[in-house]
N, C-alpha and C positions, 0 to 999 in steps of 0.2 A: 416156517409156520410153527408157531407156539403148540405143543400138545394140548388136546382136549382135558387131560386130567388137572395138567397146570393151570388151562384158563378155569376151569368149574374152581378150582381151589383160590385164585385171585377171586372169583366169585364171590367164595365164600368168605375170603377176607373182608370184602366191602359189605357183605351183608353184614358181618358180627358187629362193624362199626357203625356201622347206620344204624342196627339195635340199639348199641351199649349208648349213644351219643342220643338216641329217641329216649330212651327210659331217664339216663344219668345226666347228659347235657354237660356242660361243662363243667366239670367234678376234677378232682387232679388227678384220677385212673386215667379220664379219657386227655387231658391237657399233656399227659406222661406219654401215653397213644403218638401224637400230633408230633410230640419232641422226637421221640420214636422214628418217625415217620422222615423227618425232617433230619434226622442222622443217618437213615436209610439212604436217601437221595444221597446227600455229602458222598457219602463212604461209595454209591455205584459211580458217580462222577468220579471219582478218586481211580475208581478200578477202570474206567474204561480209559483216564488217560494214561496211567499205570501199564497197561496190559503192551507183553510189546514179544516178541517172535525171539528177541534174547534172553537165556536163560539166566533167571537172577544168580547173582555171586552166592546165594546162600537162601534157597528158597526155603528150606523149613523155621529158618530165622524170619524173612518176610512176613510168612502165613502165621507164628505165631505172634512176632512181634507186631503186627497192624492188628488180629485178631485181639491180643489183651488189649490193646490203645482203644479201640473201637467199643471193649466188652467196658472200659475205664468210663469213658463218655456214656455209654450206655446207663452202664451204675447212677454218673451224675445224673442223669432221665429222672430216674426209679425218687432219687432223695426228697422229691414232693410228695411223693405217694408211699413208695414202699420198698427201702432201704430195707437191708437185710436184719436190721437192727431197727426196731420203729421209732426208740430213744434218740438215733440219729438223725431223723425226717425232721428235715427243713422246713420251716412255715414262714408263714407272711408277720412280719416284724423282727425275724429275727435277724441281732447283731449280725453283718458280715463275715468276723473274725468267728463266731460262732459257727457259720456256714460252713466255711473253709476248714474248720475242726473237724466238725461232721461227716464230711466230704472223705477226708483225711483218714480219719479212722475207716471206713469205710471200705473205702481202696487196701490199708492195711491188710485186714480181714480176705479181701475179693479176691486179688490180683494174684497172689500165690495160686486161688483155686485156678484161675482163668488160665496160666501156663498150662496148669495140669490139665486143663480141657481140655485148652487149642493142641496141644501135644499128645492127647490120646485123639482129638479129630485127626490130625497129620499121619498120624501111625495108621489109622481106618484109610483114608484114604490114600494109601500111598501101599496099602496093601491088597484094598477092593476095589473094585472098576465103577463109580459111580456115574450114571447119566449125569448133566447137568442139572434137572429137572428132579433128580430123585436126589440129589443133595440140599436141594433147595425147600424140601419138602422135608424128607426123612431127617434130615441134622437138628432142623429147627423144632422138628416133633420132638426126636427123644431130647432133646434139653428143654423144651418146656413140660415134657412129660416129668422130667427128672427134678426140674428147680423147683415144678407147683406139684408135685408126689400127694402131699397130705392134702391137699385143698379138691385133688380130681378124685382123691379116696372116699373124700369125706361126701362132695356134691359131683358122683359123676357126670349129673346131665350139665356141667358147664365145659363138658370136652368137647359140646359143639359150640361152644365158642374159642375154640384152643387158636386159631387162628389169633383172635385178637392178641394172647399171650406171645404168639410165635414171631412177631413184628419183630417184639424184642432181639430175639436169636438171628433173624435175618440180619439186622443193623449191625448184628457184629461177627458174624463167620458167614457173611455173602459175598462180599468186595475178598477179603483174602484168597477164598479160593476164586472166585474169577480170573485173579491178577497169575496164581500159579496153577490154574491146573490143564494147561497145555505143558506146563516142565513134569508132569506124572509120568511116574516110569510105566511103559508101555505093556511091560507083565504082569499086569497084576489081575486078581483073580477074580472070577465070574460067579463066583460061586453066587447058587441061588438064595442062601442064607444071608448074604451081604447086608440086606435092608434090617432083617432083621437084628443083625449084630451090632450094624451099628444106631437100633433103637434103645436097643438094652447094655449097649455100651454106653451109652449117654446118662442113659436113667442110673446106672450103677456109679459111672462116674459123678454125679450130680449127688448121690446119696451119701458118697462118700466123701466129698466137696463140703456139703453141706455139715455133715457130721463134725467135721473137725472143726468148720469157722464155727458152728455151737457151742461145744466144749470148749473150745478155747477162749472165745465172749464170756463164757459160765464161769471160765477158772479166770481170768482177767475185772468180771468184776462188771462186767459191759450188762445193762439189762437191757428187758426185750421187750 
């Protein structure tokens, strides 16, 4: 049986959609939503036939190499709405060969940061003992705490819709740990600080994620 805390929180997922899609309607936040949604699917179908009682030949390779591939497709979601770069967003008319540039650059920027994520989530969990249910919740918090930092600063009260944001993070660091985390080492620690470290491990890594692909956009000449 599913935890009460997890179902109120799927709750809550379905409510912030039913909002944002009553107010906004088809707008390309909520069309990004659906894509979202629709690589979430993929990626659990992927994990559940993936998942298997033998240990992978190289499971910190698996979990990070499917988690960038998945954060990559992810990125592709975001290029209708909200590329890290807004000079990069994709609209309607434009050249293909255009697309594919956008796309491109994009991934440049991202993919570096996304190892260093999925490689400080690997290290968290393979050193703290996480529930199922408190990975699935707590990972996708602090990295949407951490990528939308200036925007929950600025309009706290849209952290009850953080949910809507956190689809994102699910679609790309859910299927990865599903597939390895029966291969976790069985010592690892309880400690009661765990949730918390790894909210503010996300948020820290994300600021510092972000810092770089800014500056380095800045000093390359890329506007925003």
């Amino acid at each position: 049986m599913l935890p009460v805390p997890f179902l109120l929180y799927v709750l809550w997922c379905v409510c912030t959609l039913l909002l944002t899609f009553y107010k906004k309607g088809w707008d390309v936040d909520n069309v990004t939503r659906i894509l979202l949604l629709c690589l979430l699917s993929i990626t659990l179908i992927w994990a559940i036939k993936t998942r298997s009682e033998n240990r992978p030949a190289n499971p910190k390779r698996l979990f990070v190499g499917t988690g960038v591939l998945f954060a990559a497709l992810a990125e592709g979601c975001y290029m209708i709405s909200h590329p890290f770069l807004l000079s990069l967003t994709i609209r309607p008319g434009m050249p293909i060969m255009q697309m594919v540039r956008n796309y491109v650059i994009d991934l440049l920027f991202t993919l570096p940061v996304y190892v260093f994520i999925f490689s400080v989530i690997w290290w968290l969990i393979n050193k703290y003992r996480y529930g199922r249910w408190e990975y699935v919740f707590i990972f996708a918090l602090g990295q949407a705490l951490g990528d939308g930092n200036q925007t929950f600063w600025h309009a706290p009260t849209l952290l009850l819709f953080i949910p809507y944001v956190m689809i994102n993070y699910h679609a790309m660091n859910l299927a990865p740990y599903l597939v390895i985390e029966r291969h976790l080492p069985e010592n690892r620690s309880d400690s009661r600080w765990r949730l918390l470290i790894a909210v503010l491990s996300m948020v820290l890594t994300y600021l510092v994620g972000g810092a770089v692909i800014v500056g380095l956009s800045q000093a390359l000449g890329f506007a925003h």
